[in-house]
Predicted model as a PDB file, atoms N, CA, C, CB and O in Angstrom, pLDDT in the B-factor column:
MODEL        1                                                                  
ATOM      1  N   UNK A   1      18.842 155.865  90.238  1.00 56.00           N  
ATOM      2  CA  UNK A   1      18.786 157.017  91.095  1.00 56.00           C  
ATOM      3  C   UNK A   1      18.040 158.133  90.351  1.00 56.00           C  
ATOM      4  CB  UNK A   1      20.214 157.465  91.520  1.00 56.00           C  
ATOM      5  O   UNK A   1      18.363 158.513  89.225  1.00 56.00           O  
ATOM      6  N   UNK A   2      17.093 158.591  91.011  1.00 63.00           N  
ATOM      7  CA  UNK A   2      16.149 159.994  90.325  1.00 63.00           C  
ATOM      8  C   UNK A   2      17.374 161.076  89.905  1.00 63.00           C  
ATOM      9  CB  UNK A   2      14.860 160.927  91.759  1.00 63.00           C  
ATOM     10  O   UNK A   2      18.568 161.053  90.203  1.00 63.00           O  
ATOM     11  N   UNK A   3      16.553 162.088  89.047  1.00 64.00           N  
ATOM     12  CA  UNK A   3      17.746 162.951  87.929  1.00 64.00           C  
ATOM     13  C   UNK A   3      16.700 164.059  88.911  1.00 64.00           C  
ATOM     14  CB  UNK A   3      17.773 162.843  85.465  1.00 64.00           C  
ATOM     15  O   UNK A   3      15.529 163.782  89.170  1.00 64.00           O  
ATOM     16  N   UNK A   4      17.383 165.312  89.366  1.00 65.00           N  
ATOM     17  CA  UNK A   4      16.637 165.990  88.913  1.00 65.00           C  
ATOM     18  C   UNK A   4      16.473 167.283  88.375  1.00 65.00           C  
ATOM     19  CB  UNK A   4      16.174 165.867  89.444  1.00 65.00           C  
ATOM     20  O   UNK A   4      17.377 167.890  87.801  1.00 65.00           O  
ATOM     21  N   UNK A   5      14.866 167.889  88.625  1.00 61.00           N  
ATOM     22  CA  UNK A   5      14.469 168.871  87.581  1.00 61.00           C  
ATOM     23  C   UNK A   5      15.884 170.099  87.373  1.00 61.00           C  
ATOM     24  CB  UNK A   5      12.850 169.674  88.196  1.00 61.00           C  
ATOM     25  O   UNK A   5      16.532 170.701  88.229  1.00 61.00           O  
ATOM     26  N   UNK A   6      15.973 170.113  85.825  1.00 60.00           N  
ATOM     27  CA  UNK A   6      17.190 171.430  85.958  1.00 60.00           C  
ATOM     28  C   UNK A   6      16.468 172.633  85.615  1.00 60.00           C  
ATOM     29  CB  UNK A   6      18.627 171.341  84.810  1.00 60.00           C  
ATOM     30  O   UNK A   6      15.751 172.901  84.651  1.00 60.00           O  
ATOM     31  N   UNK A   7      16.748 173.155  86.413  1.00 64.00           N  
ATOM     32  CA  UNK A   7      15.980 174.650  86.827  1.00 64.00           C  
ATOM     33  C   UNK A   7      16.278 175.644  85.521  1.00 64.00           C  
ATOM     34  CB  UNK A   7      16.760 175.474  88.471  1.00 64.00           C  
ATOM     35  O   UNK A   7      15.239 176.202  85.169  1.00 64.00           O  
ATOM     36  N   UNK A   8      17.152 175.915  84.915  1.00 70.00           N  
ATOM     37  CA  UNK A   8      17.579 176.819  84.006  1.00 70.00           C  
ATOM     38  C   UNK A   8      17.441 175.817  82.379  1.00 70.00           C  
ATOM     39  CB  UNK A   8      19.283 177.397  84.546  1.00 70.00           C  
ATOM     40  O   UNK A   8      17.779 174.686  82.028  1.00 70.00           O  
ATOM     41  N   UNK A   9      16.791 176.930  81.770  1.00 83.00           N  
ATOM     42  CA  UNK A   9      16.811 176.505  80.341  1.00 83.00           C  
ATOM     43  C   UNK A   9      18.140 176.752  79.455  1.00 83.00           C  
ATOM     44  CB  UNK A   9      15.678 177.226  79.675  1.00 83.00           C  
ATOM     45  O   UNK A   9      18.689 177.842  79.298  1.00 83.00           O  
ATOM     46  N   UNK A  10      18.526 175.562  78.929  1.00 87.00           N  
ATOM     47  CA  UNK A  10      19.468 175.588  78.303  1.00 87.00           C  
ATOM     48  C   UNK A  10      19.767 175.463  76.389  1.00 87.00           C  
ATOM     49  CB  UNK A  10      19.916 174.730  79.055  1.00 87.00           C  
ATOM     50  O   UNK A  10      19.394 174.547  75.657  1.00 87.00           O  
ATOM     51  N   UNK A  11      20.331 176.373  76.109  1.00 87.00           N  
ATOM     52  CA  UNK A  11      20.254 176.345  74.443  1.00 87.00           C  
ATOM     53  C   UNK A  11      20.243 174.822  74.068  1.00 87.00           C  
ATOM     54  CB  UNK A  11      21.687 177.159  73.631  1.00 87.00           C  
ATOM     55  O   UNK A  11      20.836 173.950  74.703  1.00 87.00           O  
ATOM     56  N   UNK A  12      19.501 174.635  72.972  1.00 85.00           N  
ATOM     57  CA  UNK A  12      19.766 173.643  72.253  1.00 85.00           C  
ATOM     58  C   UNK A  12      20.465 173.319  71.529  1.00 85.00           C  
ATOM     59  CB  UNK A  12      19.257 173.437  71.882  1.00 85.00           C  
ATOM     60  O   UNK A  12      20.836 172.174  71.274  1.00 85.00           O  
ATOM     61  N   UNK A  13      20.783 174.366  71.044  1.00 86.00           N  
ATOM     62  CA  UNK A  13      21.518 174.548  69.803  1.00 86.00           C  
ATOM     63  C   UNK A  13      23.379 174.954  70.463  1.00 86.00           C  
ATOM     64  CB  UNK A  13      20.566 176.061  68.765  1.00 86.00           C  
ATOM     65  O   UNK A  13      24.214 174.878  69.561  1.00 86.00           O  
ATOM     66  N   UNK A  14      23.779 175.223  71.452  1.00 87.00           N  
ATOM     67  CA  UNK A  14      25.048 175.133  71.896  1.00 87.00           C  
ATOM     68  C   UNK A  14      25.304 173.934  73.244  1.00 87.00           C  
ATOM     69  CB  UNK A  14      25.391 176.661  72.291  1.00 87.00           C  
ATOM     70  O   UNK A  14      26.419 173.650  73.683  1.00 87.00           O  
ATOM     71  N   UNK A  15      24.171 173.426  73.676  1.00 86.00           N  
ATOM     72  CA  UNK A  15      24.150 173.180  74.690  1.00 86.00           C  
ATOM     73  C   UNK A  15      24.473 174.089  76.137  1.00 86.00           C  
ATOM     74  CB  UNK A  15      24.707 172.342  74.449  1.00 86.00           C  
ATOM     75  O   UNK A  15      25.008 173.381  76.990  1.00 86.00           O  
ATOM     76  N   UNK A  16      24.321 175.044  76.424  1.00 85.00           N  
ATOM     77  CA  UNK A  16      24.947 175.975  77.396  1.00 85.00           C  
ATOM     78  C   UNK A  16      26.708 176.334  77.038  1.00 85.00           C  
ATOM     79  CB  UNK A  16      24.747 175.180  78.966  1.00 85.00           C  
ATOM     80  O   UNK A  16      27.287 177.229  77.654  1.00 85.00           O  
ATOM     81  N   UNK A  17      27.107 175.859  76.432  1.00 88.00           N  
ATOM     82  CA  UNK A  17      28.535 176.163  75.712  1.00 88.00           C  
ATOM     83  C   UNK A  17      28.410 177.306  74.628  1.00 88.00           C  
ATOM     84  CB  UNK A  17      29.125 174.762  74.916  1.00 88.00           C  
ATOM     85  O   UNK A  17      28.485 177.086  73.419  1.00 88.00           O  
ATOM     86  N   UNK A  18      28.160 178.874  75.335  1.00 88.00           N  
ATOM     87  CA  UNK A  18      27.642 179.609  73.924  1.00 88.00           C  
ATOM     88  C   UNK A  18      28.855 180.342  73.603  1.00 88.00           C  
ATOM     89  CB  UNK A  18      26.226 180.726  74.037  1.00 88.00           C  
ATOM     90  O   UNK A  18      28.686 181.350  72.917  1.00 88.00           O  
ATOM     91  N   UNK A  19      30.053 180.051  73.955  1.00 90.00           N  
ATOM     92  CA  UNK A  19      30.599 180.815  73.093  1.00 90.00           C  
ATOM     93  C   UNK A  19      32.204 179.825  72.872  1.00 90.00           C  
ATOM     94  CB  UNK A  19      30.638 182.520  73.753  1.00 90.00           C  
ATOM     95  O   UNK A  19      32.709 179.280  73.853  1.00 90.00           O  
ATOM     96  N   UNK A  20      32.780 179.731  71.614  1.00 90.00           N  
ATOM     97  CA  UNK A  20      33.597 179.089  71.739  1.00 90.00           C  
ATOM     98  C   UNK A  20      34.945 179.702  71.001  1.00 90.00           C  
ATOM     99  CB  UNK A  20      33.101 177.944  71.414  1.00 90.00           C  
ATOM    100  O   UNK A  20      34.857 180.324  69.942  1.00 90.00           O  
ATOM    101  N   UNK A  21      36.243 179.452  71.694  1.00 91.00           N  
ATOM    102  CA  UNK A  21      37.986 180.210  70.934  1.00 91.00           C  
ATOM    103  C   UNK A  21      38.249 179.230  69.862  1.00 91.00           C  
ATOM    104  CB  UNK A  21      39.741 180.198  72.195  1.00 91.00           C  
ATOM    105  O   UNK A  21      38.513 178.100  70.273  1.00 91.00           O  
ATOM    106  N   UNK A  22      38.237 179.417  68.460  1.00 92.00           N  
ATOM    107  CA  UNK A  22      38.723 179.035  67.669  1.00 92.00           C  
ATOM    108  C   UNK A  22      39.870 179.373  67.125  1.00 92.00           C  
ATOM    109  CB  UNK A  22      38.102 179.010  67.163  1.00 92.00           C  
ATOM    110  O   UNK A  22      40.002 180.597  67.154  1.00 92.00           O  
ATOM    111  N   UNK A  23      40.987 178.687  66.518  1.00 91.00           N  
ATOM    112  CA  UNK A  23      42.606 179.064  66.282  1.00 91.00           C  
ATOM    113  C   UNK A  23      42.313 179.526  65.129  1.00 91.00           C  
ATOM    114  CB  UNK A  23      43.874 177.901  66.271  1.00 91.00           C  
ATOM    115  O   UNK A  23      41.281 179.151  64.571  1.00 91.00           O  
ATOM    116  N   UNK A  24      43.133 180.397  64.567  1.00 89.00           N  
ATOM    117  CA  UNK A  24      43.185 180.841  63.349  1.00 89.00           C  
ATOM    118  C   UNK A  24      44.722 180.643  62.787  1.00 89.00           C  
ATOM    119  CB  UNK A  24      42.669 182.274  63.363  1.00 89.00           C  
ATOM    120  O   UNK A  24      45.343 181.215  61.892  1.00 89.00           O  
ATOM    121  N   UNK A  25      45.011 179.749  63.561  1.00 89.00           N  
ATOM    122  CA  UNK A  25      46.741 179.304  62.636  1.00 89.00           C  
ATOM    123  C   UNK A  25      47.705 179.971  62.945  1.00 89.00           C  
ATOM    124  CB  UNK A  25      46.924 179.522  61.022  1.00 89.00           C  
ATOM    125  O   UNK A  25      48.673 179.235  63.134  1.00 89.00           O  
ATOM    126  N   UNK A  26      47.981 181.256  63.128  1.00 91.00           N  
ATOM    127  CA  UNK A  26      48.902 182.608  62.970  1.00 91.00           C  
ATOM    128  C   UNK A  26      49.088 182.416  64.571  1.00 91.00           C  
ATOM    129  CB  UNK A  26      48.082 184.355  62.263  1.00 91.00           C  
ATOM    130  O   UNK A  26      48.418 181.984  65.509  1.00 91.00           O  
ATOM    131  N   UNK A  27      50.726 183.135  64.299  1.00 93.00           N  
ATOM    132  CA  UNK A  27      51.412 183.107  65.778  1.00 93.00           C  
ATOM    133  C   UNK A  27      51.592 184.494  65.788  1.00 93.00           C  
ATOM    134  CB  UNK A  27      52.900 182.191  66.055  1.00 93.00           C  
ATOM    135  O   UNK A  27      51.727 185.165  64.765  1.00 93.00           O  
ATOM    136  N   UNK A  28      51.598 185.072  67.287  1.00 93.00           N  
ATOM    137  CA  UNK A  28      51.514 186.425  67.144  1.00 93.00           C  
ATOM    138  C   UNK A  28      53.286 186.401  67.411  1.00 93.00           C  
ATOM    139  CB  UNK A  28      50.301 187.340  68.315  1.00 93.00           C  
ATOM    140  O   UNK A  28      53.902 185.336  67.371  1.00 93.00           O  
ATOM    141  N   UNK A  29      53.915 187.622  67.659  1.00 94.00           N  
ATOM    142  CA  UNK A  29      55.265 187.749  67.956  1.00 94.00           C  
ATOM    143  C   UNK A  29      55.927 187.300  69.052  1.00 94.00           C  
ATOM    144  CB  UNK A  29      55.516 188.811  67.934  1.00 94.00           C  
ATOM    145  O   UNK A  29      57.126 187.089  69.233  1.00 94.00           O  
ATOM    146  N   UNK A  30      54.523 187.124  70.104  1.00 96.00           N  
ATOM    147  CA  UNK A  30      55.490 186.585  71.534  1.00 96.00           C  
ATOM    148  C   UNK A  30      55.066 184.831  71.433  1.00 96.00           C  
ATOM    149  CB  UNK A  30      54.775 187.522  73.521  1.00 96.00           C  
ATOM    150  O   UNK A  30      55.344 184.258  72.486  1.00 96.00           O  
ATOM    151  N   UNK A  31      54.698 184.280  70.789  1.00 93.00           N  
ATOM    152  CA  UNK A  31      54.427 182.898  70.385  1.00 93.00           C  
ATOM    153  C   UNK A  31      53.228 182.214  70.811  1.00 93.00           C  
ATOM    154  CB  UNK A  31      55.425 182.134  70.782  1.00 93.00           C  
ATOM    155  O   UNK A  31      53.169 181.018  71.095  1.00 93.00           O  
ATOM    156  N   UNK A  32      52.072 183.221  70.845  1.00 93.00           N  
ATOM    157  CA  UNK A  32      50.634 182.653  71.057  1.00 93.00           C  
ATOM    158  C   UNK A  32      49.967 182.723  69.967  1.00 93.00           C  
ATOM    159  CB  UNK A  32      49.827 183.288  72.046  1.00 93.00           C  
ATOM    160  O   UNK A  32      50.265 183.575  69.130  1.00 93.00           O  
ATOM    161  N   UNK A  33      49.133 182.011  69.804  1.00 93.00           N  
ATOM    162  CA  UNK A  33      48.014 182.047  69.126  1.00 93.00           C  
ATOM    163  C   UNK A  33      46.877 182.514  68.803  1.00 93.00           C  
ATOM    164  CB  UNK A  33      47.815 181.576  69.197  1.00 93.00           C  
ATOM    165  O   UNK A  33      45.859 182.181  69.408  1.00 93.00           O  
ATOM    166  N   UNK A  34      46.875 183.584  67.532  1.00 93.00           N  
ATOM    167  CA  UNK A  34      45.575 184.199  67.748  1.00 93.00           C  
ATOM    168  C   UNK A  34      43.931 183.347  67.732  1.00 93.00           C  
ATOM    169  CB  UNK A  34      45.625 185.228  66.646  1.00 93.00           C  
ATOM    170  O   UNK A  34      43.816 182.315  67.071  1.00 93.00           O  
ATOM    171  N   UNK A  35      43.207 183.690  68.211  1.00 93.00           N  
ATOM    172  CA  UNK A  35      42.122 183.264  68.781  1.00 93.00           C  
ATOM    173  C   UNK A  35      40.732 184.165  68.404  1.00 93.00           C  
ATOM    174  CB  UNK A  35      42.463 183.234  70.223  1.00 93.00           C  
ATOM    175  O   UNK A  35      40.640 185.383  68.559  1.00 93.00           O  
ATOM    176  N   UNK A  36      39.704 183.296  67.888  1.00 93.00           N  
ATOM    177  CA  UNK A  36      38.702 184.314  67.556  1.00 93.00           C  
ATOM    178  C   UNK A  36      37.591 183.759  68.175  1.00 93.00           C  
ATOM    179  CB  UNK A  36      38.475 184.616  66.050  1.00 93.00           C  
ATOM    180  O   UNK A  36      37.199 182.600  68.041  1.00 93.00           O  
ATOM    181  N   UNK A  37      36.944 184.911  69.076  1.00 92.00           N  
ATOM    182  CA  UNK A  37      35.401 184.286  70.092  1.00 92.00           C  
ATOM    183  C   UNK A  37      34.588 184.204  69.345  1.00 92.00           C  
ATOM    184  CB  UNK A  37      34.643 185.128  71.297  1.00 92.00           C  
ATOM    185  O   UNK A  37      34.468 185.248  68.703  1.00 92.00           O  
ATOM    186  N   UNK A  38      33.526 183.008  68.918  1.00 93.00           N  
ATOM    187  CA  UNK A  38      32.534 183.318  68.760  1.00 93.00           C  
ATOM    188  C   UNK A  38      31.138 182.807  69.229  1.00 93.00           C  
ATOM    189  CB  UNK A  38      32.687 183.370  67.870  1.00 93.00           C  
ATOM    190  O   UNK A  38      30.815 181.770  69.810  1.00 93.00           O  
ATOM    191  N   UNK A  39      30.349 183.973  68.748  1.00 91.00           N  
ATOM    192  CA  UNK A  39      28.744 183.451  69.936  1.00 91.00           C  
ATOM    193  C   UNK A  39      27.887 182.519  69.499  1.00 91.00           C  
ATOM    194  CB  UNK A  39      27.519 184.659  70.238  1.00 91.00           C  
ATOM    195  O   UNK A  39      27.509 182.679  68.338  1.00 91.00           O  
ATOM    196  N   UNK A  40      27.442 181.540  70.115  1.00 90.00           N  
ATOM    197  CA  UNK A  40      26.323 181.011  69.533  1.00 90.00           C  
ATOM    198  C   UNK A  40      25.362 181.753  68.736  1.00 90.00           C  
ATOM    199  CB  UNK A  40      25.709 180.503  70.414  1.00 90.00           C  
ATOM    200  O   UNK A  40      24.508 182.308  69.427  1.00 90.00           O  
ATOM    201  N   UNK A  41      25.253 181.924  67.495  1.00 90.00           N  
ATOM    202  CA  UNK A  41      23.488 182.960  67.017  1.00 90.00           C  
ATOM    203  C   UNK A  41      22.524 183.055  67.476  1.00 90.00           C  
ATOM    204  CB  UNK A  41      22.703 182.758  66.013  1.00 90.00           C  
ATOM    205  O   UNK A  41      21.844 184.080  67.515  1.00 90.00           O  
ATOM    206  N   UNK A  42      22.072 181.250  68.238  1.00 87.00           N  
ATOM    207  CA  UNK A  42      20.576 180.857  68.807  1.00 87.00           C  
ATOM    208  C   UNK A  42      20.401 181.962  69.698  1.00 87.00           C  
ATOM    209  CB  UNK A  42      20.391 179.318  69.652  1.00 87.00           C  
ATOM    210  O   UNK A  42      19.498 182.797  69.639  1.00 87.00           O  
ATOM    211  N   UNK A  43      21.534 181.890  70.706  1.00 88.00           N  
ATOM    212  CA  UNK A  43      21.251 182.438  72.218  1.00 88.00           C  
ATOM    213  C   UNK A  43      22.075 183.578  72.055  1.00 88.00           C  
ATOM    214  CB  UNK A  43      21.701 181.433  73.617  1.00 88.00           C  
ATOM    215  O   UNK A  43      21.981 184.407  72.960  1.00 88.00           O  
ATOM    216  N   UNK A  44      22.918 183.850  71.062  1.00 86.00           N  
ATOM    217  CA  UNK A  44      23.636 184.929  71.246  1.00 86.00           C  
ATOM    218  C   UNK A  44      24.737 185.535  72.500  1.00 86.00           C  
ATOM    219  CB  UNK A  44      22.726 185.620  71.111  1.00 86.00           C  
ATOM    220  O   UNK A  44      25.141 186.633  72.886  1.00 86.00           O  
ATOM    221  N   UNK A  45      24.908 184.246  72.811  1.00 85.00           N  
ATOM    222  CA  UNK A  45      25.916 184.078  73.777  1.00 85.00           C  
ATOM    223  C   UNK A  45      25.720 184.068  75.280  1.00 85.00           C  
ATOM    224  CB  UNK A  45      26.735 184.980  73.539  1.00 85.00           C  
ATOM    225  O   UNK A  45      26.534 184.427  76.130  1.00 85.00           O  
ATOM    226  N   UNK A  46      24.514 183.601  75.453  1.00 86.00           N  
ATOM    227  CA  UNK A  46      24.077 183.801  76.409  1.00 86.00           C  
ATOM    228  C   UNK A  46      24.047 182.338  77.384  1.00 86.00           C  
ATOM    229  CB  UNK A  46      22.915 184.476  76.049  1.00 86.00           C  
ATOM    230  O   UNK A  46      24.027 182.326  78.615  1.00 86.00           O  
ATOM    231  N   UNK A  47      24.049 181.313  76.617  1.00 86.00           N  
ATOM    232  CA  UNK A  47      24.063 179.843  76.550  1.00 86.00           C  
ATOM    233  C   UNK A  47      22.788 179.646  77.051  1.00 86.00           C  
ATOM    234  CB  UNK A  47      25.197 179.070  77.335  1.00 86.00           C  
ATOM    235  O   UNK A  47      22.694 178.456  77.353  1.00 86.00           O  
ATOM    236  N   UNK A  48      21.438 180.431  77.358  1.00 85.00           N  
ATOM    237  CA  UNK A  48      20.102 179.851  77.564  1.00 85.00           C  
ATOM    238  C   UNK A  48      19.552 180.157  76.683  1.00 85.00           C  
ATOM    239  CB  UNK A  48      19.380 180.108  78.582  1.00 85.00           C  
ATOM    240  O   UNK A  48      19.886 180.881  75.745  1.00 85.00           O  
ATOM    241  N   UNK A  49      17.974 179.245  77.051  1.00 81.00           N  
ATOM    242  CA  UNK A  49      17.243 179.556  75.964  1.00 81.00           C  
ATOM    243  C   UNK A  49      15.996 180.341  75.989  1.00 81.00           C  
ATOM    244  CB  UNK A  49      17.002 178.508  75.440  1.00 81.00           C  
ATOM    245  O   UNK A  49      15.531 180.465  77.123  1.00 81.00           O  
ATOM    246  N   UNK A  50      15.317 180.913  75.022  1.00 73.00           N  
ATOM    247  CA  UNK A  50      14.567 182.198  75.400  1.00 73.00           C  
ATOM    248  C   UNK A  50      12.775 181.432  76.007  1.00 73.00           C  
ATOM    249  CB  UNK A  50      14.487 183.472  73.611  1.00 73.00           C  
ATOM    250  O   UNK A  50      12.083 180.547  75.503  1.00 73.00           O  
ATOM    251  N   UNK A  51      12.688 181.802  76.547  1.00 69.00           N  
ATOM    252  CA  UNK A  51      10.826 181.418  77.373  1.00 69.00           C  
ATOM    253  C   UNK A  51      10.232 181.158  76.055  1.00 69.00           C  
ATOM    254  CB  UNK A  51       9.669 183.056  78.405  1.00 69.00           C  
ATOM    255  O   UNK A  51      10.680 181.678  75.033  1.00 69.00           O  
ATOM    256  N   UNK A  52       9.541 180.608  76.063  1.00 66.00           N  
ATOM    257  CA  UNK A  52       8.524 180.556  74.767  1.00 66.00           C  
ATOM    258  C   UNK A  52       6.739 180.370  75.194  1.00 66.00           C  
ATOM    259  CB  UNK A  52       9.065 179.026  73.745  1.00 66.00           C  
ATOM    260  O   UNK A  52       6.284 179.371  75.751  1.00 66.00           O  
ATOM    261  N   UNK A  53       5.992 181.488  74.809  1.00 65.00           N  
ATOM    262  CA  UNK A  53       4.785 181.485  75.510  1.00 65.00           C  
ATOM    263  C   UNK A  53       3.640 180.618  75.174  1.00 65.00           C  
ATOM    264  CB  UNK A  53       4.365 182.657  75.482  1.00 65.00           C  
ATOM    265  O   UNK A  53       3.231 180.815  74.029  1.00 65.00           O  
ATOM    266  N   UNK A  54       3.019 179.739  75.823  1.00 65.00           N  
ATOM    267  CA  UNK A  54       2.354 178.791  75.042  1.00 65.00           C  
ATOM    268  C   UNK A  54       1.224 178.849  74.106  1.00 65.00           C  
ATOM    269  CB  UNK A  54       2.043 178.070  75.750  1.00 65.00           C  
ATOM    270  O   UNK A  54       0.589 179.877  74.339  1.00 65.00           O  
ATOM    271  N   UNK A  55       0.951 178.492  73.597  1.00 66.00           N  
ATOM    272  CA  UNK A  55      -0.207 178.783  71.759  1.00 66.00           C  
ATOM    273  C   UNK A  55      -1.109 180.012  72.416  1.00 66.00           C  
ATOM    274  CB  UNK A  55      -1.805 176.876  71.037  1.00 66.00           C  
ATOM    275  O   UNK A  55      -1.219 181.134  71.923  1.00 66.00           O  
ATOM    276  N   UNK A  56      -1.922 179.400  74.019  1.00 65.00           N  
ATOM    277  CA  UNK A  56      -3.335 179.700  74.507  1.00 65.00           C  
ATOM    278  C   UNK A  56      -3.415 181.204  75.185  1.00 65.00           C  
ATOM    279  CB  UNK A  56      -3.784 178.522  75.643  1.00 65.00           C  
ATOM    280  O   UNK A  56      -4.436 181.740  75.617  1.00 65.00           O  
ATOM    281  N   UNK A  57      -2.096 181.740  75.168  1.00 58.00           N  
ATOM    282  CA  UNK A  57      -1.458 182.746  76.389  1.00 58.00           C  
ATOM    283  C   UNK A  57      -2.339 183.791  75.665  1.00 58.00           C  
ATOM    284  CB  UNK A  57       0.548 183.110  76.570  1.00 58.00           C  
ATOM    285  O   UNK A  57      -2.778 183.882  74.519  1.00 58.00           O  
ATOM    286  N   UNK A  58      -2.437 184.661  76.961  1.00 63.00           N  
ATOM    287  CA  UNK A  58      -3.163 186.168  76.339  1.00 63.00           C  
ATOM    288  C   UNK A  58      -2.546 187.335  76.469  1.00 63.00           C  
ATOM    289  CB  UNK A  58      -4.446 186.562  76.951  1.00 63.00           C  
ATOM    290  O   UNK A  58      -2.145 187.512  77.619  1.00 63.00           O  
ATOM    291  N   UNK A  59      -2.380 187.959  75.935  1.00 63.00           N  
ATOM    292  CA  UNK A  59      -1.074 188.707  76.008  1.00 63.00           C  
ATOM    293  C   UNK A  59      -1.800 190.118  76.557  1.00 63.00           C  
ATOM    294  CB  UNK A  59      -0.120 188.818  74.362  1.00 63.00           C  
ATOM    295  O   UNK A  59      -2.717 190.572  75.871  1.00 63.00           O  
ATOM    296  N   UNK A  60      -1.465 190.708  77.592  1.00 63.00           N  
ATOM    297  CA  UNK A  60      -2.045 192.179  78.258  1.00 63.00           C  
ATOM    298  C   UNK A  60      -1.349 193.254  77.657  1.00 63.00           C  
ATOM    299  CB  UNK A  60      -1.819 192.366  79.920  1.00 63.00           C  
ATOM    300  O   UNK A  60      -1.602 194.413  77.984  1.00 63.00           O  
TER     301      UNK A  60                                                      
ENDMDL                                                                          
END                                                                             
């Protein structure tokens, strides 16, 4: 069965997953877990990826 074209560019480097909760062990007082966000660097949390202009482009 044909795939098709995906319209939006997606990080490479997170796969569109740009930001992820990591545990840091410690229970707070009401018995959760603290949690720290962090962003992908590539995309900066954006989970796409930036246009890239080709070699020949002329820039105005």
């Amino acid at each position: 069965m044909p795939q098709h074209a995906q319209i939006t560019r997606v990080c490479r480097d997170c796969d569109g997953y740009a930001t992820a909760a990591i545990t840091t062990g410690v229970r707070r007082p009401d018995g959760s877990r603290a949690t720290l966000r962090v962003a992908c660097p590539a995309c900066r949390g954006t989970g796409t990826a930036r246009r890239v202009r080709p070699l020949g482009a002329v820039i105005k």
